[in-house]
N, C-alpha and C positions, 0 to 999 in steps of 0.2 A: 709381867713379862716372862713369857715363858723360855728355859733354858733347857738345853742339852746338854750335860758336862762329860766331857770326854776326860779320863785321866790320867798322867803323864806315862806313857810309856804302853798306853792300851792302844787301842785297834791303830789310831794315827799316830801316836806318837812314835807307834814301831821299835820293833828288835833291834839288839846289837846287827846283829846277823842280817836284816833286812836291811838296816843300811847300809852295810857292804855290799848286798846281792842289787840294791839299787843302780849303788854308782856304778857298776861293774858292767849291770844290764842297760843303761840309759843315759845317766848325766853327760856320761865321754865318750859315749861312742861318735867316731868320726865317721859321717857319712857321706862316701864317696861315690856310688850309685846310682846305676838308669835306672830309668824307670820303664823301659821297654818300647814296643813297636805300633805304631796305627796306621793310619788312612790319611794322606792329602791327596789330591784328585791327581796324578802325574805318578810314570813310570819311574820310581826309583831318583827323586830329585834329592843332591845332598846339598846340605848348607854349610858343612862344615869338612875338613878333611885334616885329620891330625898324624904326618908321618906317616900317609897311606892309610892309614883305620876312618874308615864313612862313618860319617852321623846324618843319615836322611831325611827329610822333612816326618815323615812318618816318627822316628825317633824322638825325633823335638817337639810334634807335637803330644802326643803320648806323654810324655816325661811334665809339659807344660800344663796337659788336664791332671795329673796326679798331683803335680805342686798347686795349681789353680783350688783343687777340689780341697784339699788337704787343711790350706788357709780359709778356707772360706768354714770348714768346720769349726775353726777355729776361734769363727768370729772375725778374722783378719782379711776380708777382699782383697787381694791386687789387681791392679790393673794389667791388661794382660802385657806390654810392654814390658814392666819387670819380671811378670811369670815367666816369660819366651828367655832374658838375658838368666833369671838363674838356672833353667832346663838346660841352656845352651851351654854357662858354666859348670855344670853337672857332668854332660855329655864328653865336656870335650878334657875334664878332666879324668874320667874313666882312660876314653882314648889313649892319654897320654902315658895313662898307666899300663894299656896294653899293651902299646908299642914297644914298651921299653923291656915290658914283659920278652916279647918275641925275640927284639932283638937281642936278650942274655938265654934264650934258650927256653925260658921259660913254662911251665906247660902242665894242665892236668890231664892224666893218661884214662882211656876209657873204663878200668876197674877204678878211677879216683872216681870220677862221677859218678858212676852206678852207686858205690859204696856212699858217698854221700847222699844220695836219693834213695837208698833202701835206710841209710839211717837216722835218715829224717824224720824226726817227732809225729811232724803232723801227719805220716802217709802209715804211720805203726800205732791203730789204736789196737792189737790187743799185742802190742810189743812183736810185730813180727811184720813184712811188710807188705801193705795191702794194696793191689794194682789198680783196683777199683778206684780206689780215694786218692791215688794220684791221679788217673785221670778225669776227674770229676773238679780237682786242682787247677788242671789244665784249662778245661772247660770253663771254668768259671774266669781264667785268664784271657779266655779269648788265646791260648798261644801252644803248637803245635809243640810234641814232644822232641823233636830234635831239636829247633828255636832253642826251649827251654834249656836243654842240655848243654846247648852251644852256649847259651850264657851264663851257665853252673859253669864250664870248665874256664869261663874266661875269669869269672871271681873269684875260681880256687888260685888261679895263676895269678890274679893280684895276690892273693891271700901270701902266696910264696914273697913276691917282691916285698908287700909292707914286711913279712916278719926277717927275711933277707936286712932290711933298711934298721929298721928298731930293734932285731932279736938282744942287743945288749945295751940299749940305750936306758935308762935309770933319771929316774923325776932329782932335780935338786934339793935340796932338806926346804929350802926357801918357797919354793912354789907348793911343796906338800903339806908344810904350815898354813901356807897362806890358804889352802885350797880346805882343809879339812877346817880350819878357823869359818871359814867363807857355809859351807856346809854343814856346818853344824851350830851355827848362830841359834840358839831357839829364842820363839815369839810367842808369846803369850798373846791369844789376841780373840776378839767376837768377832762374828758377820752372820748376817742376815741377808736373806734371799727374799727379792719381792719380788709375786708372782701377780700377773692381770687378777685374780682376784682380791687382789688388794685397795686395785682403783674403787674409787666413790661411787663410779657410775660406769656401765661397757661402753668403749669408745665406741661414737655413731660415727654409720656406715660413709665417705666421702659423698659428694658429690659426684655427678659425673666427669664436671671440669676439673673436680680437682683429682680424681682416678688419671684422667689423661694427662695431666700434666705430670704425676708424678711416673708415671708408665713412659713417657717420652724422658724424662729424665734418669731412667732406668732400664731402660730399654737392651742396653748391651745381656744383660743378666738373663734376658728370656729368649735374644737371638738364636735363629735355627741356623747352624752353620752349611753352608756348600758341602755339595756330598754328590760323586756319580750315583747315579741310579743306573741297577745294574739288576737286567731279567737273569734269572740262571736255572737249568739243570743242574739236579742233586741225586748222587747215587750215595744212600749211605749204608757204609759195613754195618751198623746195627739193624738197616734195616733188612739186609739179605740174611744177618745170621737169627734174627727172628724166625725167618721160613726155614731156615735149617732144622733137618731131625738125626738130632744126632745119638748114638748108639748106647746103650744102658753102659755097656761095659766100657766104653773109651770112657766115661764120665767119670767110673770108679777107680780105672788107670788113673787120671787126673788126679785125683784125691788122694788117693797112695802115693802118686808121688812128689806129690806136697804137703807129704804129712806132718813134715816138722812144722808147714803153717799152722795145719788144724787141730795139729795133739802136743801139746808140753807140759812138758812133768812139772812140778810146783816147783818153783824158786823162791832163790833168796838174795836182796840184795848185797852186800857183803865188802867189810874191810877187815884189812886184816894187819897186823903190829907185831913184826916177832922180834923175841929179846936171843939175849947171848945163852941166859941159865933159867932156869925156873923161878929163883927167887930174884930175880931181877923184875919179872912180870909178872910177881905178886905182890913186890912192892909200888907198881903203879896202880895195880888193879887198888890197890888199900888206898892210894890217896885220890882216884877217882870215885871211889866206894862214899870217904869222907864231904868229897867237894873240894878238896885243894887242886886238883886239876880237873881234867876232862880228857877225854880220846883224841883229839886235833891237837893239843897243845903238847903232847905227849909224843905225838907225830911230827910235830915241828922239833919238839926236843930230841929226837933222835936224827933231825937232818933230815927228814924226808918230806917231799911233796907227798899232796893229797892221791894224787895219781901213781903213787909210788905203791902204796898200800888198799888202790882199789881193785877188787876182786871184779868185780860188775855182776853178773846177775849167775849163778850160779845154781845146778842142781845137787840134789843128796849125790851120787854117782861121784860129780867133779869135785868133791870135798875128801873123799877120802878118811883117812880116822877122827878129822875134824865135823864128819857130818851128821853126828849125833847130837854135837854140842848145840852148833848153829840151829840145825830144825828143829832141835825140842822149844828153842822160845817162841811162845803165842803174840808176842810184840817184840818190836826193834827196841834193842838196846847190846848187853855186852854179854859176852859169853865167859866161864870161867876159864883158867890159861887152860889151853888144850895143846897136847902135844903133836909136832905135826913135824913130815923130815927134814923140813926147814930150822928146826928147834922150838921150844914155848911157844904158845902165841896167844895174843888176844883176838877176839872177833867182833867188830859192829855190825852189827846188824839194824841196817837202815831201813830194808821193806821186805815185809811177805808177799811173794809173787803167787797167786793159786794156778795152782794147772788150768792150763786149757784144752777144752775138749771142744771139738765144733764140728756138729755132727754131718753127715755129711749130705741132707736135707735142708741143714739152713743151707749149703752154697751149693747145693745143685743150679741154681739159677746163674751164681757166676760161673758156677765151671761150665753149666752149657752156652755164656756168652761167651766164652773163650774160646771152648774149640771152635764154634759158632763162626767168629769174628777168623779164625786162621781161615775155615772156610770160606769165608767170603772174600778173601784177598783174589781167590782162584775164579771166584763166579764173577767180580767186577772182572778182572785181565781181562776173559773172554767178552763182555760185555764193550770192551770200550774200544773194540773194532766197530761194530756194532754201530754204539753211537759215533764215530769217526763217519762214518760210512753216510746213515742216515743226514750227518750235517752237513758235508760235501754233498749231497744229494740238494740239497737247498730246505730244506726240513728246519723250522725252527728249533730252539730250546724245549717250546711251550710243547712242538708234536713231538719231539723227539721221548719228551717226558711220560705222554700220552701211551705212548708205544710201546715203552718197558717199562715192564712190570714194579720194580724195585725203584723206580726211579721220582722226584716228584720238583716240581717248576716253581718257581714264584719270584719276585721283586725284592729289591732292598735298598737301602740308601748306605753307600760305604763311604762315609763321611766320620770324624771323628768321634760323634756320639752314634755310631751306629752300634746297634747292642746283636747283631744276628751272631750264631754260632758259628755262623761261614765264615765270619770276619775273623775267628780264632785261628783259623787255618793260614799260614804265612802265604802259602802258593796262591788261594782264592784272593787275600787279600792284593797282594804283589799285582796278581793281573786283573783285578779289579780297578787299579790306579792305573796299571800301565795300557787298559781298553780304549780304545778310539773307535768313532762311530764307526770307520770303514774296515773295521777287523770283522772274520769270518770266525766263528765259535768254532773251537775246538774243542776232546777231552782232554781233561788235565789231571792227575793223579793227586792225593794228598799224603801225607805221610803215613796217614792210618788205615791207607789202604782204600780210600774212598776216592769217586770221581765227580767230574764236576765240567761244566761247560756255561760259559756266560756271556752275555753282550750288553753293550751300553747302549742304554736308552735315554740318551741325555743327561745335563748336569742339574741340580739342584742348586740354585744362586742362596747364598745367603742372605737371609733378611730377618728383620725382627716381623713377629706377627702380629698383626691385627688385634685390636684391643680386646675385641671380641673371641677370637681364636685362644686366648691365653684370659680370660678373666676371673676365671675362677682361683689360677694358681696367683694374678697379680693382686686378685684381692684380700688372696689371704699375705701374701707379702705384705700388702700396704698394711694390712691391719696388724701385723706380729711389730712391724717398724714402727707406728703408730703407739702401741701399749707399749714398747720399750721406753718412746720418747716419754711415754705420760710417766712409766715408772721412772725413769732417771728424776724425774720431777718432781716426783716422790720422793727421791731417797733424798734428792740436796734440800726437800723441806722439812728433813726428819735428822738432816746429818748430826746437829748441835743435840738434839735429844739420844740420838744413839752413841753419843762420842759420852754424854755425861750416864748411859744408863737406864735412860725412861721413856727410848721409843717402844710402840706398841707392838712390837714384833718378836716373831720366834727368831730367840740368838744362838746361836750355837757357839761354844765357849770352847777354846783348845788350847789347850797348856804345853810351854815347851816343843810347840812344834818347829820340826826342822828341815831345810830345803832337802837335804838326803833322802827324808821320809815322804816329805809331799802330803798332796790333801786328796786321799783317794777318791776319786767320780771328779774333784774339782773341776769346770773348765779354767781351761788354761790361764782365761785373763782376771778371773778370783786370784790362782794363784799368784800370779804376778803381783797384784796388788798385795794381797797379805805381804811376800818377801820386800815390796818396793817401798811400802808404805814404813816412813822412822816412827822412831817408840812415840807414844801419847796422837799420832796423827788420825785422822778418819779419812775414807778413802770412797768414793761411788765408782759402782764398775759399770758396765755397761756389758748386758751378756744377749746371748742368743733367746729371744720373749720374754728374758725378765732383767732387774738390775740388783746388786748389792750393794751392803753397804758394809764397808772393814774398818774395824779400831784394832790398831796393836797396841796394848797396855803396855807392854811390858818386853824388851829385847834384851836378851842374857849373852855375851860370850860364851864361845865352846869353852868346856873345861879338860885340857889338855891332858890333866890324871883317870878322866871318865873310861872308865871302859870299851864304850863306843867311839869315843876320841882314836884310841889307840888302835882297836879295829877297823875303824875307817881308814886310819893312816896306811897300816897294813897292808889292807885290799888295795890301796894307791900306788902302794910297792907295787903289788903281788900281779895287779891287771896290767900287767905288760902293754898290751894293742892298745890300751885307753889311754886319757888326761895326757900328761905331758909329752911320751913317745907318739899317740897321736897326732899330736900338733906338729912334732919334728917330722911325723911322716906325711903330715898336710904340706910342710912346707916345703919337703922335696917335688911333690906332687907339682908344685907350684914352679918349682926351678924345673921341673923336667918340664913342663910348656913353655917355660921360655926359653930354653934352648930348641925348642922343636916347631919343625915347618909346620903350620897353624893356620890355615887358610879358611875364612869364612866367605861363602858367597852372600852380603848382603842385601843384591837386588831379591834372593831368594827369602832369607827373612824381612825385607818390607812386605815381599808378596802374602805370605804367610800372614805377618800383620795386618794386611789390609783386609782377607780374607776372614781371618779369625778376631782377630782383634777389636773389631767395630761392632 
């Protein structure tokens, strides 16, 4: 039998430190959250209305394919009835946090947003912020940059109310025992993953009857939902500033004066600890030299938060007579006490930033999409008399398309899986739902400076398709569901030999694993099973094409003196918006909808169920 041995405190068993940055990032986070906007066939229908703030079919359903999709990764299907009741529970507790938001005043102001969206991680890969890759963000969201922004400032202004509600609420000694106890239980424990090539023989292909039968009995799963189909003209800005020629010297303007994007001088991350005298911050320096403390503990011994003593990113210029010290080091760690007119100080130094230099050849191509794109704002205006004119004239989409140059026609389905990039657009989407056959096409603007004109060409009925129409993707279903049943069958005929040690299988062996650390790639319902399963038991999971099988040997209590004990506790304090203030601010959430007018149209959610649900 072959083993993997992992060792206590390696890649899974995990850091002090990574336990803390777990719970902090994940165990407790409360999430209160849409999930955003789609397509039901209808002008703006709401199902819900919380103290004036709409939740429209479009929101719910959106919200319900994200939860739909989410669980089914997971291995967990529901049935769409409880998918729609927790979107709807989602939905309408947002609302109720809005509302309440509005009514105290509440509010994020257009330099919060911006600031938040320029200092966002994902839109700064070379730390500075990149317009491209936010709207490529976007795109990929399918969701218009105002949309988006409207629902940055409504999350910053919850952001206000929860910290308003918890900013001094404090976990009880009781709950932070019981919680760091509960989290830090380690399990010694094997498991084994059986994969289809483990069966004796490849399962043979079904029959035909018994392909249909299991296809009618699964049939919701391959349903093509209702969706208007909808002809449209499309004028897009990227494509007018393509034929744009634009001028050598606006380009080089551009880049001058964006040049803190493209030129920065090398940095340094940077913290910094200043004492009263000099031998006061030699004498720390000596017992972090030794290992009796360390720079954060030293930081807390002086009373201060982490944010008290961050510098952030720092050049030689903004350090002043401390910027010798700092840049001479080739790696992150401490500087010797440097004096500085704050008094002593020490410095950590956590990263080297290298300058950037970006020359002004690699982004000639964005900067000529950019002026490009201001261009074309002025060429669609004049253009969408134009087509106004032509369509009033009785001129289809299809000739109108024909006619100008920049412009191009085609079909779609705006239905909730409908994937077209039009669908991204709030405006195309909106009148996409709100089209009836006897509307005359008009242009319609989008936020990006792009036009657009459309007409319904009938509705798409929902139906499941033809055996034949879907066989390829229902035979590989039936066969993945097919090899899991064989592997579960496998694993309960092997469970008694793997519980004592001598099934045939690769085990992989983890010592002291603990629910704070987790079993990194694991899916979910391994994990489960390792934390569910009591000491000396064996366990079969059932996973997405294969099955396992878990033994825990061995379950240890947390040890209250541990290091990581103590550090987790910490972080339990320290994460104010999580664990315990979370739950108190769940539960206001919960008392503000039941003091608040709450109205659902339910003939609107059967309709929706009957539509999508079947």
């Amino acid at each position: 039998m072959a083993k993997e041995k992992i060792a206590p405190g390696a890649k899974r068993g995990g850091t002090v430190s990574k336990v803390a940055t777990w719970v902090i990032g994940g165990l407790l986070l409360v999430g209160l959250a849409g999930f955003g906007a789609g397509s039901f066939g209808g002008g703006g229908q709401r199902v819900a209305t919380v103290e004036g703030q709409v939740i429209d079919a479009d929101d719910l359903l959106l919200t319900a394919d994200a939860i739909r999709r989410n669980a089914a990764r997971q291995g967990r299907p529901l049935p769409f009835a409880q998918v729609q009741s927790i979107a709807l529970g989602s939905l309408v507790t947002d609302a109720a946090l809005d509302a309440e938001a509005l009514r105290l005043g509440l509010s994020a102001g257009d330099e919060r947003v911006a600031r938040a969206i320029t200092d966002d991680p994902r839109f700064r890969p070379l730390l500075s912020f990149d317009r491209s890759i936010y709207r490529e963000f976007l795109e990929s969201r399918r969701e218009s940059e105002s949309a988006y922004e409207e629902r940055l400032r409504r999350q910053l202004a919850r952001a206000q109310l929860e910290q308003a509600v918890i900013g001094g609420v404090e976990a009880p000694r009781g709950y932070l025992d019981i919680m760091t106890a509960f989290l830090l239980e380690g399990r010694d424990v094997r498991y084994a993953i059986l994969r289809p090539d483990l069966l004796p023989a490849p399962i043979a292909d079904p029959t035909e009857a018994e392909l249909a039968e299991w296809y009618e009995a699964n049939a919701e799963a391959f349903t093509i939902p209702a969706a208007p189909r909808i002809a449209y003209l499309w004028i897009a800005p990227e494509a007018v500033a393509a034929d744009a020629e634009i001028d050598e010297a606006r380009l080089r303007a551009l880049y001058d004066e964006r040049a803190e994007e493209f030129r920065r001088p090398e940095r340094r991350l940077v913290e910094r600890l200043v004492f009263a005298d000099e031998a006061a911050a030699r004498a720390v320096l000596g017992r972090i030299a030794t290992g009796a403390s360390d720079f954060d503990a030293e930081v807390a011994a002086a009373g201060l938060a982490p944010e008290d003593v961050d510098l952030g990113d720092v050049t030689f210029e903004g350090l002043g007579g401390a910027a010798e010290a700092v840049f001479a080091r080739t790696e992150p760690g401490l500087t010797r006490v440097v004096p500085t007119e704050d008094g002593p100080a020490i410095f950590r130094v956590n990263a080297l930033l290298n300058a950037v230099e970006i020359p002004f050849e690699d982004v000639r191509e964005e900067l000529t999409l950019e002026l490009g794109l201001a261009g074309a704002r002025r060429v669609i205006d004049d253009l969408e008399d134009e087509v106004d004119d032509l369509l009033a004239g009785g001129a289809t989409v299809e000739d109108v398309a024909a006619e100008i140059g920049p412009a191009v026609s085609g079909t779609l389905f705006a239905g909730p899986d409908g994937d077209d990039p039009l669908l991204g657009y709030d405006t195309f989407r909106e009148a996409a739902r709100a089209a009836t056959e006897d509307d005359f096409p008009e242009a319609v603007r989008t936020d990006d400076g792009g036009l657009f004109a459309l007409r319904l060409d009938g509705m798409r009925e929902a139906r499941a398709p033809a055996l034949d129409e879907v066989r390829g993707e229902v035979l590989a279903t039936w066969r993945r569901e097919a090899e899991t049943d064989a592997l579960m069958a496998l694993a309960e005929a092997l469970r008694d030999d793997f519980a004592a040690g001598e099934a045939p299988l690769d085990t992989i062996e983890e010592d002291a694993l603990v629910r704070v650390a987790g079993l990194d790639g694991a899916p979910p319902a391994l994990a489960r099973a390792i934390f569910e399963t009591p000491e000396g038991g064996t366990a079969t999971v059932r996973l997405p094409g294969a099955a396992a099988l878990v033994h825990v040997d061995q379950v240890t209590p947390a040890d209250p003196d541990d290091p990581a004990t103590r550090e987790l506790r910490a972080a339990l304090v320290a994460e104010n918006p999580r664990g315990y203030p979370g739950d108190v601010f769940a539960a206001y959430a919960r008392a503000l909808q039941a003091r608040m007018d709450v109205t659902v149209d339910q003939a609107m959610l059967n309709a929706i169920a009957a539509q999508y649900g079947n």
